[in-house]
N, C-alpha and C positions, 0 to 999 in steps of 0.2 A: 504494500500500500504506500503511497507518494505522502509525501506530506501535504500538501493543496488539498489530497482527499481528506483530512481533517478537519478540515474549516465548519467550527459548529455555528449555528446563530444563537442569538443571545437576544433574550426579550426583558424588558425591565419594563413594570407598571408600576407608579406611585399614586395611591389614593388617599389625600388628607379632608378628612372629614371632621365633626366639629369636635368631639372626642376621642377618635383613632385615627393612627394612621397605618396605614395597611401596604405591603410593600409586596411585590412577586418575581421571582427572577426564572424565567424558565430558557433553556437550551437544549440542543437536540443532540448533545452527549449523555453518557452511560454512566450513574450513580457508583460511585466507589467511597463504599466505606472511609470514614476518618482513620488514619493511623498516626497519631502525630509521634507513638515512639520511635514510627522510623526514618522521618523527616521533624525535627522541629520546625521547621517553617512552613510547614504545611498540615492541612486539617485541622484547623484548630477555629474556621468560620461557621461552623452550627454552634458549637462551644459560647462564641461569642454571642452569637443573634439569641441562644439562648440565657444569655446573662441579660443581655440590654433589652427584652421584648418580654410579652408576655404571652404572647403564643409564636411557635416554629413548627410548619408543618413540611415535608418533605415529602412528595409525589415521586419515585421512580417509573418509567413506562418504557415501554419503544421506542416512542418516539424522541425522548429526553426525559429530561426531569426538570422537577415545578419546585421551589423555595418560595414556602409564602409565610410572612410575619405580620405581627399585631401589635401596636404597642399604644397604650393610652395616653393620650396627650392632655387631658383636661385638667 
């Protein structure tokens, strides 16, 4: 496989509403587990969105995967 055949898309929605604001990032790459013992500098972004949000949801599919957060702003 070429490297050019990598090329994933990347979709980013931001909805702030008067209370929450709701954030989604989906791409049409393949869901891989966090391992941060075997990279420190890497896997360590659900960790995060899970400290600063109050909900983290993670979608795996086929087609990509969907990262969607909640966090209350009121």
């Amino acid at each position: 496989m070429q490297r050019e055949d990598l090329v994933e898309s990347r979709r980013l929605r931001a909805e702030a509403l008067v209370d929450h604001l709701h954030l989604t990032v989906a791409d049409s790459g393949l869901w891989k587990v966090p391992r941060p013992e075997r990279n420190p500098h890497r896997g360590r972004g659900i960790t995060l969105m899970r400290a600063m949000t109050q909900q983290v949801t993670v979608t795996p599919g086929p087609s990509g995967t969907i990262v969607g957060t909640q966090k209350s702003i009121s």
